[in-house]
N, C-alpha and C positions, 0 to 999 in steps of 0.2 A: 762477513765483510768487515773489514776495519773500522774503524771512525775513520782516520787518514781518507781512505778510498773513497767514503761515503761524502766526506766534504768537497773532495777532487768532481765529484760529478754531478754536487749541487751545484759547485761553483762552475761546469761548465754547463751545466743546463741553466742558470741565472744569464751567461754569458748567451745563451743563445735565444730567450726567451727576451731578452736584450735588444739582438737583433731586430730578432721579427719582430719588435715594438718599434723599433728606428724605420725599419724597411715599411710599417705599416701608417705611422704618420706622415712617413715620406712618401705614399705609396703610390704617384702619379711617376715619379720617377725610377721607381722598382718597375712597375708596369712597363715602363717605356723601354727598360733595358729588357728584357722578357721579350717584348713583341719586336726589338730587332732580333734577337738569336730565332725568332721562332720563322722569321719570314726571312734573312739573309742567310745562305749558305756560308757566306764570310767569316761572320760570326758568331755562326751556332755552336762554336767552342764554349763560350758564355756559359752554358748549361754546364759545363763539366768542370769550371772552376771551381766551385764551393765546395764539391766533391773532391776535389784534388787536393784542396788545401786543408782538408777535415782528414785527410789521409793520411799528408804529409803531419799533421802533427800528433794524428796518434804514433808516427812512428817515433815521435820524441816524446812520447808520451814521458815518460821515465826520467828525461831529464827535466821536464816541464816542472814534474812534480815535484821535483826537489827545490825547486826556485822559492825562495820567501819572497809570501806577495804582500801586497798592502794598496790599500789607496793612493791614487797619486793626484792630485786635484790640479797640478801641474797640465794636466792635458786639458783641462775645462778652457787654459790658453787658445788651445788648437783646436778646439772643438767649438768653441763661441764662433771663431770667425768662419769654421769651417760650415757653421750653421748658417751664417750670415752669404755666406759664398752661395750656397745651394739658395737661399733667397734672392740675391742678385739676379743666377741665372736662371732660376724659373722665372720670374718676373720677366727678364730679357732676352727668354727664348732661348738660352745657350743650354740644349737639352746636353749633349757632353759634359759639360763640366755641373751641370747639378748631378751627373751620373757619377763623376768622380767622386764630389762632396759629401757624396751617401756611402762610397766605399770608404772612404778616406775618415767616414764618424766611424762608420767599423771598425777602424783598425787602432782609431784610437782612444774608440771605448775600453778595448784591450787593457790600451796605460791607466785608461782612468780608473779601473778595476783591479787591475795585478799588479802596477809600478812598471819603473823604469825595466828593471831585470827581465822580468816575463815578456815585455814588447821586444829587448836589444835579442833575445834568445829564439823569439818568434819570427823573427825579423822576413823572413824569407818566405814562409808561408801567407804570413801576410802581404807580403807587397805581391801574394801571385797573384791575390784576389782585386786588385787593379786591374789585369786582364780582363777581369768581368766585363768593364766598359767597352761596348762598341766604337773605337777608336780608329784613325784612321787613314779616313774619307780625302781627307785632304791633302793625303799625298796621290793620290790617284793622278793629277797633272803632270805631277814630277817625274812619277813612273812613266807613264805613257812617253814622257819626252824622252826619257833614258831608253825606253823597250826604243823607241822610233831609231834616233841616233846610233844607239848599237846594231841593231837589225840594218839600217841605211848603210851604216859605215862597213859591215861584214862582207854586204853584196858589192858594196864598190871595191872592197879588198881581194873579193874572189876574183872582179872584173865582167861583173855584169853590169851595165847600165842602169840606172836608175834616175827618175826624176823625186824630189820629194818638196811638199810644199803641206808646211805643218804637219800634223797625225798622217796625212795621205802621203802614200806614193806610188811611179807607177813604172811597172818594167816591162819591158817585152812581151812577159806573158798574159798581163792582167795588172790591175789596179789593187792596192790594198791600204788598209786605214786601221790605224792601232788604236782600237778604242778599250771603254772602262774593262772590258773581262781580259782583255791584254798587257792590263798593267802589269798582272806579278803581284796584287794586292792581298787577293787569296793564299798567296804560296809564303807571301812575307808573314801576313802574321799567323799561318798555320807554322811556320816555321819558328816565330819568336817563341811561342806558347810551346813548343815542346824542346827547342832548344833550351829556354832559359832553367825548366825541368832537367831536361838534359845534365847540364850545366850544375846542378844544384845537387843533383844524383850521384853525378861521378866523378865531383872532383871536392877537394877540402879546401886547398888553396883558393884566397880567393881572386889573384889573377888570373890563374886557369881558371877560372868562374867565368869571369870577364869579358876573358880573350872568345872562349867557347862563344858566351851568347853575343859579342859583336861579330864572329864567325856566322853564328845563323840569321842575324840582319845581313851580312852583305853579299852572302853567297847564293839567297835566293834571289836577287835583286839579279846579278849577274847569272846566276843561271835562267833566270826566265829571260834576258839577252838572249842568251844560247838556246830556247826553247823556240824564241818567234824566228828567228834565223833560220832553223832548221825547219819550222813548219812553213816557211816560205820557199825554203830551197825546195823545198819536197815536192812542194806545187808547182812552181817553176818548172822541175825536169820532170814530172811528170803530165806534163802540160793542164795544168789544172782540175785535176784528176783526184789526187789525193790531199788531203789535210785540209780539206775545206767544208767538212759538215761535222758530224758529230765525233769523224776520230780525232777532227779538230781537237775536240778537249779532252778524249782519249788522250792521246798525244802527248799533252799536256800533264795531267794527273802522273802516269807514268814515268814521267822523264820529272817532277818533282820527286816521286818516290824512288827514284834512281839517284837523289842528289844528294834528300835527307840519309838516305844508306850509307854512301861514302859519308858524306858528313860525320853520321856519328862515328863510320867504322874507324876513320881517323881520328876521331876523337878519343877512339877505347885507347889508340896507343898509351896516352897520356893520362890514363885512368889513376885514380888514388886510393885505392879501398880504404877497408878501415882497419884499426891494428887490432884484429883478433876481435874476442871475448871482453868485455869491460865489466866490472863491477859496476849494480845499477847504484846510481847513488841513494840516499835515502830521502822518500819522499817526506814532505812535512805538511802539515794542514793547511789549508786555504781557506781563510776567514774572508770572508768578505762585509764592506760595509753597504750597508743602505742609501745613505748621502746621497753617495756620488751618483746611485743612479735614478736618483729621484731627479736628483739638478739637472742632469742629461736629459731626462725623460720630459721635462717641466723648458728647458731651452729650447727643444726643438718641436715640441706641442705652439711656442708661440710661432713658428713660422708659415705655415702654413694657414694661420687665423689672417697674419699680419700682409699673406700671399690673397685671401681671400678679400680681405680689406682693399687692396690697391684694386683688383681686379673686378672691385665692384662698383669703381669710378665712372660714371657715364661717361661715353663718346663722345668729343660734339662734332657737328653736323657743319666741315668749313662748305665759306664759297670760294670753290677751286675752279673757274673761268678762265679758261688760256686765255692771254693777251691777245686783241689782232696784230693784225700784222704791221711794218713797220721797218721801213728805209728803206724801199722797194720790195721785200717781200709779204707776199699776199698770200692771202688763206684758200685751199682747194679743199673739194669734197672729198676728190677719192685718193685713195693711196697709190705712188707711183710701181709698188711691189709688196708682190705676195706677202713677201716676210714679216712675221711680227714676235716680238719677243714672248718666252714660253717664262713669265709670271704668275704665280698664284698668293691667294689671300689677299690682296690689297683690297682696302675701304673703298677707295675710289679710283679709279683711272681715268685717263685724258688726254683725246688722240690729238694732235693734228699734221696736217701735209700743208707744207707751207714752197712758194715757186718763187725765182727771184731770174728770168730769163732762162737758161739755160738750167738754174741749177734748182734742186730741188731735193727738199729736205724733209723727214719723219720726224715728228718730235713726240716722247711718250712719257708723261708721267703717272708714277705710281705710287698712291698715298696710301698710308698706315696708322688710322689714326690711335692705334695700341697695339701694342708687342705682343704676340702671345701661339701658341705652339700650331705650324702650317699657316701662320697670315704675320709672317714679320716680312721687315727691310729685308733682312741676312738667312737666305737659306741656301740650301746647297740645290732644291728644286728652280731656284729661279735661275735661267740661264738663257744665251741667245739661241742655241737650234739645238733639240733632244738629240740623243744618240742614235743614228738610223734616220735619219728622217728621209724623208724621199724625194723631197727637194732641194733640201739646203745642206749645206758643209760647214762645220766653222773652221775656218783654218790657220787659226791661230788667233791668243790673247795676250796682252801685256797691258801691265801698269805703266803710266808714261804722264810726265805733267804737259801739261794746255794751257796758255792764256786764254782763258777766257773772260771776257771784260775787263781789260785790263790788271788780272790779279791771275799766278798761278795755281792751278787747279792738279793736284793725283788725281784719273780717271783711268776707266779700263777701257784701252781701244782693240775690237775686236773686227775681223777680216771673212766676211764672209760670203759664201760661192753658192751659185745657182746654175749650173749647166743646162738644166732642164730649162732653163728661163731665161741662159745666158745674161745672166744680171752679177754684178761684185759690188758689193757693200761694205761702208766704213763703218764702225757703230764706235761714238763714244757713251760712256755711263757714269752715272756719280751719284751720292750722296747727298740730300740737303737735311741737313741731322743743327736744329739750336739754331739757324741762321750762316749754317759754316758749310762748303764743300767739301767731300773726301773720296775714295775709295775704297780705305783700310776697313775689313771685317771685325775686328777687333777692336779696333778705336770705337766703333760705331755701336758693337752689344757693349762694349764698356758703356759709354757713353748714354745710351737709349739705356741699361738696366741699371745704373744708378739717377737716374734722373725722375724713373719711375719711383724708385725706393725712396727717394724723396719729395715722393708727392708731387712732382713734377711734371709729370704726363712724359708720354715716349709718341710723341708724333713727328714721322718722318718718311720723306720721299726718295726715291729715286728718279731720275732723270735719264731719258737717251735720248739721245738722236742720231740719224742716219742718213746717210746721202750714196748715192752709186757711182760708182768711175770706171771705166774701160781697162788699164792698164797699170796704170800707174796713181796709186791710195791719195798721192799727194792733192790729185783732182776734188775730189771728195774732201778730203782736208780742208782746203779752203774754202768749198761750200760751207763747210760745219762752222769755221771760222769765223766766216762772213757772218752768217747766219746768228749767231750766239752773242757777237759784239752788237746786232742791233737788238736782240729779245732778249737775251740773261737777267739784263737790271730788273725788267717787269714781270719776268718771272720768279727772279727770286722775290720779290716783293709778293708777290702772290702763295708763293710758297710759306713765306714768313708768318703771313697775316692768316693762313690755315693751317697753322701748327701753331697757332695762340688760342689754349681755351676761353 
């Protein structure tokens, strides 16, 4: 065995012993990307990433080698803040983007190790291993609205009747509702993850690269249109008969593997091989330094000391007592409806039902008084009615601004249905994050994980309220209206003085 070769494989076993030191101080976050591949069907691709990408670059093995490496202490730039990011979002919950933070020191340990050449030549192997991240989730709304619209607009096309009111709608034969396994989520990013492969395989150019893997973003999107259309038609003329239990997702799987096929076979037209036989170039030695990876090694050992420091900040124990009531309306024992919001983790909660003649109002608050993984403000668990539930619907949500007390408020108002109970319900919700109202997800882990990082404390609530109307939302509206111009001031004042340590 050469010296050359003998150097090539310390320096890749340095490089990966590397790793599993990054993945193992980081390790609450390596865990957490593992136990989603291991429980979602979605993304149990995740396991096959690191594989793929250890593949793809022994096939460049040859020309890797020939690369003159050196330290490049230029990444310690990207890697400091990239260190600092994964601290943010552990601290504030934002389990995604610490996920990224940890791929993202992988990839540019790489630079810190090899230089510029080795990363600009790698480039594609490593940006597979971003895939790794369980990513997402939060188009699942979009899709549903796209699968609904398309599938609604088909059957009005063909000239079947159709009623629709949000995810539900309802025709002739039966009722149907496009929920989360309907979005087309599963088939999108089974689809990126071997398109963008695809893509990378068989073509040099890198527009055909491009074009290919925006190809495999929008043709499953549109083909899963085509997929609930047709499992609807199905059931339809077959008078609810068919495509409604397990070939349901028969059905489904099939007609993705019928799309991916034409997909690529259309792709092969367009193929690039390679031009023959190449001379391999010649390989040269790979020195590596020490330095750089002591200073990696020693940057992100303090984050997790400085992650255990914040999080060892006692709690305190606010006095969070609704207001009574106030300009006619008064306080009741019981709740006017079954429903109640499906939150978890909060420190404290705090009901009340409050009546002002005719009209009558839920109000719920939920305090937090620290951020931290299944008990934040911002999770994708907290929502107004699960998927399935047996009594409630939601049928539909939007951001929309509110006066309330005199100041405009972003809130999310949501529309919700009870058949079983003949009841409809307005729900507005918000933020009380520093003494400020919001709705935005984003504004608020920004906000809550750097407040933490600054020794600040992250204590913050959420706010609903609810009122019912018959027909027309407006009803309900102005309950809420009414209702919030006499209590907001004294309970934001309550809210304030329980997010002060």
């Amino acid at each position: 065995m050469s010296t050359i070769t003998t150097n090539w494989r310390n320096a890749a076993l340095t490089l990966a012993l590397l790793w599993v030191a990054t993945a193992a101080l980081l390790h609450p976050t390596f865990l957490s990307m593992a136990e989603i591949w291991e429980r979602s069907e979605t993304f149990a691709h995740g396991y096959v990433i690191l594989p793929i990408t250890l593949w793809l670059a022994w096939r460049m093995r040859r020309d890797l080698a020939a690369i003159e490496v050196a330290p490049d202490w230029r990444a310690m730039l990207i890697i400091a803040p990239l260190a600092l990011g994964w601290l943010a979002a552990r601290i504030g919950g934002v389990q995604v983007a610490e996920q990224y933070m940890l791929v993202g020191i992988w990839i540019a340990s790489v630079w810190l190790l090899f230089g510029t050449a080795m990363l600009r030549a790698a480039a594609f192997p490593l940006g597979y291993l971003l895939l790794m991240v369980p990513n997402g989730e939060g188009l699942i709304p979009p899709l549903i609205e796209f699968t609904a619209d398309f599938t609604v607009g088909a059957i009005k096309l063909i000239g079947i009747p159709v009623y629709r009111d949000g995810p539900f709608f309802t025709m002739p034969s039966g009722e149907w509702n496009v929920v989360e396994g309907c979005s087309g989520l599963r088939y999108l990013i089974a689809s990126i993850t071997l398109g963008v492969l695809y893509a990378y395989l068989t073509y040099r150019t890198l527009w055909k690269r491009v074009a290919f893997s925006l190809a495999a973003v929008i043709v499953p999107i549109i083909a899963n249109g085509v997929r609930a259309t047709m499992i609807v038609l199905i059931a339809h003329y077959s008078d609810m008969k068919l495509a409604l239990g397990i070939d349901h997702f028969i059905y489904g799987w099939v007609w993705f593997g019928i799309v991916m096929l034409l997909l690529f076979s259309v792709g092969m037209i367009w193929r690039e091989d390679d031009d023959g036989e190449k001379t391999a170039p010649a390989a040269v030695a790979a020195k590596l330094a020490w330095r750089p990876i002591v200073a990696l090694l020693a940057v992100l050992a303090l984050m997790p000391l400085y992650e255990a420091r914040v999080a060892a900040k006692p709690m305190h124990q606010p006095d969070l007592q609704l207001p009574a009531g106030t300009a006619g309306w008064t306080r009741e024992e019981t709740s006017f409806t079954s429903w109640a919001p499906h939150w978890h983790g909060m420190d404290e909660q705090r009901d009340g039902y409050f009546r002002k003649g005719e009209q009558r109002v839920m109000l719920r608050v939920y305090w937090y008084g620290a951020q931290r993984q299944d008990a934040e403000l911002i999770n994708s668990r907290n929502i107004m009615v699960p998927e399935k539930h047996p009594i409630w619907r939601a049928m539909g949500r939007k951001i929309r601004p509110a006066e309330l007390d005199g100041e405009t408020v972003e809130l999310a108002e949501s529309r919700l249905d009870s058949r079983a109970e003949n009841q409809r319900l307005l729900v507005w919700q918000w933020h009380r994050i520093q003494g400020r109202d919001g709705i935005s997800p984003y504004r608020a882990k920004i906000e809550l994980a750097f407040s933490a990082l600054l020794g600040r404390g992250d204590e913050a609530a959420t706010v609903i309220v609810a009122a019912s109307y018959v027909n027309d939302p407006s009803e309900a509206e102005k309950a809420l209206a009414d209702f919030l111009a006499a209590y907001k001031a004294a309970l934001d004042a309550r809210l304030d003085r329980a997010n002060e340590p």
